[in-house]
PABATI-870614 format. One line per field, with one value per residue (C-alpha): x, y, z. Coordinates in nm, 2 decimals, padded with zeros to 4 digits. Layout:
N
u <- X:...;
v <- Y:...;
w <- Z:...;
END
This chain:
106
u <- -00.58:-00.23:00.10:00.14:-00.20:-00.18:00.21:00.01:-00.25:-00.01:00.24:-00.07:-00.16:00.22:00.23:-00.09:00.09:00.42:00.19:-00.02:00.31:00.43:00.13:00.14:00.52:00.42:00.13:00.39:00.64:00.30:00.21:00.56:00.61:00.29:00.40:00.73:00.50:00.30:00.59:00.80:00.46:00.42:00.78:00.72:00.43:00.56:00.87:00.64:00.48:00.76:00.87:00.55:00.58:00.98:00.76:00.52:00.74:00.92:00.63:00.57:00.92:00.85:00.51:00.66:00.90:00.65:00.48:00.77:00.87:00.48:00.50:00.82:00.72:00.36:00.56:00.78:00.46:00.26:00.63:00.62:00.24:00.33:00.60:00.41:00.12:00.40:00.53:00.23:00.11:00.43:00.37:00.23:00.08:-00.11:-00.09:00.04:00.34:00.28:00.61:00.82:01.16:01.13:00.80:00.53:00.38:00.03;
v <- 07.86:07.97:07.69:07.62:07.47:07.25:07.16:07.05:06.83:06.66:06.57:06.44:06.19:06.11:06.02:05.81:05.66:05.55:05.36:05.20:05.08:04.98:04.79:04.64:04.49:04.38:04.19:04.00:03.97:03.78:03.61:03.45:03.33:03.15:03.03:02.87:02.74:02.58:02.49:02.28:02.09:02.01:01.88:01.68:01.53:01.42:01.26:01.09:00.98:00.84:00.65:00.49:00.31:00.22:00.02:-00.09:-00.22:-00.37:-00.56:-00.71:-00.82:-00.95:-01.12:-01.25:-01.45:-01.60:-01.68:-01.92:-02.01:-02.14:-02.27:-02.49:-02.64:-02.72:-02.90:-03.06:-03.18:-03.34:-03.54:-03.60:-03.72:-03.91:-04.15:-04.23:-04.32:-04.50:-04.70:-04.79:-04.95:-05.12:-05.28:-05.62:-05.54:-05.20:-05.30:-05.02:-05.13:-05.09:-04.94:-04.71:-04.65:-04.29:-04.26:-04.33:-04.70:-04.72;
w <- -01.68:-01.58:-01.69:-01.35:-01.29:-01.61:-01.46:-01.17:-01.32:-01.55:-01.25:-01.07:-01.37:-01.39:-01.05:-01.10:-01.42:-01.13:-00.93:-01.21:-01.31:-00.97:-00.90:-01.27:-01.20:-00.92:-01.08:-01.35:-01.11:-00.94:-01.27:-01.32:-01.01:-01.03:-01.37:-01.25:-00.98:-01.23:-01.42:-01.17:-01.04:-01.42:-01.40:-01.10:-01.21:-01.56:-01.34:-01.14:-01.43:-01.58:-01.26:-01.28:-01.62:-01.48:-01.22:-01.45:-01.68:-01.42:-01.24:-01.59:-01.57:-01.27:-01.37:-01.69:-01.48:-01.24:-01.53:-01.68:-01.32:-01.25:-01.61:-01.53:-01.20:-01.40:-01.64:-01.33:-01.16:-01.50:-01.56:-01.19:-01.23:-01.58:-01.42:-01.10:-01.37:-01.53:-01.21:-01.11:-01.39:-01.37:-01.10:-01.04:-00.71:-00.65:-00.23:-00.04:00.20:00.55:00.64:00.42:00.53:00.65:00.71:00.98:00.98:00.86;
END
């Protein structure tokens, strides 16, 4: 085998070793992007995430208040309730007048 036949073959596997490495920077360069792909959707979808609990939290804000509005006009209503009880016991005659000032006769 003459040096210039082994130069030969050892350029040809250096070449091959240029494109394996080509194709293998090519492949990370692939691999990261993916990565920051994944990455950002990851970030999205933890900030979604956390806007979600911001409107949880604030629809039981919101329900919390209903809650102790409801609660006061209950409480509104039974006192309501209580004195009519009250005012008609009161009274000596339980007859219903035929004309209220205000409204429609009966």
């Amino acid at each position: 085998v003459k040096a210039g036949d082994a130069g030969l073959g050892f350029q040809v596997i250096v070449r091959e070793i240029r494109e394996l490495t080509k194709s293998s920077n090519k492949e990370i360069v692939n691999i990261a992007n993916t990565l920051g792909s994944i990455v950002g959707h990851a970030e999205h979808t933890s900030n979604l995430s956390k806007n979600c609990v911001e409107m949880i939290g604030d629809v039981r804000k919101l329900s919390l208040a209903i809650m102790d509005i409801v609660s006061s006009q209950n409480k509104i209503i039974t006192k309501i309730v209580e004195e009519s009880n009250d005012l008609m016991h009161q009274s000596d005659s339980y007859e219903i007048p035929r004309f209220i000032p205000g409204m429609i006769p009966v």
